[in-house]
C-alpha positions as CSV (number, residue, x, y, z in Angstrom):
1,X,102.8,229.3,32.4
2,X,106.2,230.2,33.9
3,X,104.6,230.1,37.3
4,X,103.6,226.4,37.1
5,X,107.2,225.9,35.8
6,X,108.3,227.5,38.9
7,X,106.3,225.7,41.4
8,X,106.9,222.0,39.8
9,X,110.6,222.3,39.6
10,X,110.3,223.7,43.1
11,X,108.3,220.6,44.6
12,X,110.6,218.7,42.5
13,X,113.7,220.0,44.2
14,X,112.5,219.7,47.6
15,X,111.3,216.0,47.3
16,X,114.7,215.0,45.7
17,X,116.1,217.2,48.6
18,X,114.3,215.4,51.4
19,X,115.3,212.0,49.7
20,X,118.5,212.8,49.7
21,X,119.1,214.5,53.1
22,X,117.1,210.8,54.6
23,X,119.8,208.6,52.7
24,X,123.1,210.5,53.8
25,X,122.0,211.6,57.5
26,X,123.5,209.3,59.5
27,X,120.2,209.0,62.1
28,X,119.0,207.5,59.5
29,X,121.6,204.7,58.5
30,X,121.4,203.9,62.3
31,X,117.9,203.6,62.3
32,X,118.0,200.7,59.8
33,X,120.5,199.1,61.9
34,X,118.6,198.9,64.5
35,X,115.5,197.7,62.7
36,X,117.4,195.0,61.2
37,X,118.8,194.2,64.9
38,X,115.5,194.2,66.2
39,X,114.5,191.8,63.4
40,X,116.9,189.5,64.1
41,X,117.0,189.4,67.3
42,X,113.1,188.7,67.2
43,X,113.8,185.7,64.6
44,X,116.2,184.5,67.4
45,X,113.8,184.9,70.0
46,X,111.1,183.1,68.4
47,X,113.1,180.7,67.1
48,X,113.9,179.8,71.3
49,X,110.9,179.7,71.6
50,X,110.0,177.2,69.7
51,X,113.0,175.0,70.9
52,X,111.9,175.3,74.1
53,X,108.6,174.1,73.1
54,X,110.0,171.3,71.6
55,X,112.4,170.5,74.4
56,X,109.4,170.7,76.9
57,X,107.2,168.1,74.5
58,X,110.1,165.7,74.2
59,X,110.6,165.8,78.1
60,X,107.4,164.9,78.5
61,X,107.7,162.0,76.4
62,X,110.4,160.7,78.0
63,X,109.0,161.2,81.2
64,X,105.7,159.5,79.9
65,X,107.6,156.9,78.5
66,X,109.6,157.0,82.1
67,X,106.2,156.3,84.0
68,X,105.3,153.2,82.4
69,X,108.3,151.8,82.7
70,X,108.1,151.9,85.8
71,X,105.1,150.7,86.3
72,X,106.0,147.7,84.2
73,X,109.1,147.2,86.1
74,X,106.6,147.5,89.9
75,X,104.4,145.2,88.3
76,X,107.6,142.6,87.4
77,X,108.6,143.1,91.3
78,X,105.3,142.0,92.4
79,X,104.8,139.1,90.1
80,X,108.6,138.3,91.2
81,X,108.0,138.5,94.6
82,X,104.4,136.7,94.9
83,X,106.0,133.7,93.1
84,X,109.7,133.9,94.8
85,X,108.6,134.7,98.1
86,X,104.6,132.5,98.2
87,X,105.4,131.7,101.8
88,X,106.0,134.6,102.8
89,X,103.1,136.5,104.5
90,X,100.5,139.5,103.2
91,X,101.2,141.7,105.5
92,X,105.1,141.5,105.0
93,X,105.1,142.0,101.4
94,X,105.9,146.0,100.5
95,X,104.7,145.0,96.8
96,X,101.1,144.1,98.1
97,X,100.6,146.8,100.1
98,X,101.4,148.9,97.2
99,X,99.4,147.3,94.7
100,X,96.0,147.4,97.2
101,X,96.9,150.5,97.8
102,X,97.2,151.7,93.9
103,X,94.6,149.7,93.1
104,X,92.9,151.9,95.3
105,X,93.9,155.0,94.0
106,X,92.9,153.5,90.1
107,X,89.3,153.2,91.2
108,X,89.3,156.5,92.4
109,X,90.8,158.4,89.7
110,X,88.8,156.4,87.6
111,X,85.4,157.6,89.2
112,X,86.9,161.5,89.0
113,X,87.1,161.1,85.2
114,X,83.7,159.6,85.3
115,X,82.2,163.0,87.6
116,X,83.8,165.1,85.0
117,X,81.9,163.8,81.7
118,X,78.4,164.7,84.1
119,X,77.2,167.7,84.4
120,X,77.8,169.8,87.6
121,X,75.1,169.3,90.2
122,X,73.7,173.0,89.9
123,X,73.2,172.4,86.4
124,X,69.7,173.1,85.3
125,X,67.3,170.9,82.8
126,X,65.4,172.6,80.7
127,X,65.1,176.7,79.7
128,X,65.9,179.1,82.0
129,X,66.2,182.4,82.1
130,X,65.4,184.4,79.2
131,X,64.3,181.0,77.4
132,X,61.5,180.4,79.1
133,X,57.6,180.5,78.5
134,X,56.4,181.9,81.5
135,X,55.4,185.4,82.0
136,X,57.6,187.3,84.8
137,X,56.0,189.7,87.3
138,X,56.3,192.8,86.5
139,X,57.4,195.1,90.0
140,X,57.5,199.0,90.2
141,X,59.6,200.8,92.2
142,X,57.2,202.2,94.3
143,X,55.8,198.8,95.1
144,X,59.9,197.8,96.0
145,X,60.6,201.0,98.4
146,X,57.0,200.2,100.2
147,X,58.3,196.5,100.7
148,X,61.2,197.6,102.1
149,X,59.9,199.9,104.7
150,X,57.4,197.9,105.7
């Protein structure tokens, strides 16, 4: 019974040695430091981030926002210019040109975004593959070595 005295009080002493040899070395003081340094600087790093993100959606925003106001303000030009300037002719009006010419550039877009809701043009109907009913011929490799040196 001694012995089991012994050996608990000497686990005993060496876990409340260990424990206290962590909490005074100073390796150990720095290394919490620098967790907690690396934890911040992660919170600030994430928290950029997502600033960043932010500034990025706003921008686009405002340059959406930016892109039809301009075209509002090309399409008052126009308007302004067919009716201010009737007598003048087609072919001397930079607004018409513009607007053919955008107009032009609509109908094309327009028939993009169309070619992308169809499938591609090697797209197959039907099973293929693996899927299908049909019973595959069966080659050896004898038969493909006498094919090829023939």
């Amino acid at each position: 019974m001694p012995w089991i005295y012994a050996v608990v009080g000497l686990l005993v002493g060496m876990v409340v040695g260990i424990v206290i040899a962590r909490l005074t070395t100073p390796h150990y003081k720095n290394q919490k430091s620098l967790q907690k340094e690396l934890d911040n600087t992660k919170f600030a790093m994430e928290q950029q981030r997502q600033e960043l993100a932010d500034h990025f959606a706003h921008t686009a925003e405002m340059l959406d926002i930016l892109g039809k106001d301009y075209t509002k303000l090309y399409q008052h030009m126009t308007k302004s210019s067919s009716e201010l300037l009737s007598n003048l002719p087609e072919q001397d009006n930079p607004f018409l040109k513009k607007i053919a010419q955008q107009n032009k550039d609509t109908a094309i877009s327009e028939d993009n975004e169309e070619n992308l809701e169809q499938p591609p043009k090697d797209y197959a109907l039907g099973a293929t593959g693996l899927l299908k009913n049909e019973e595959k011929a069966i080659l050896h490799s004898s038969e493909v070595i006498n094919s090829k040196t023939n």
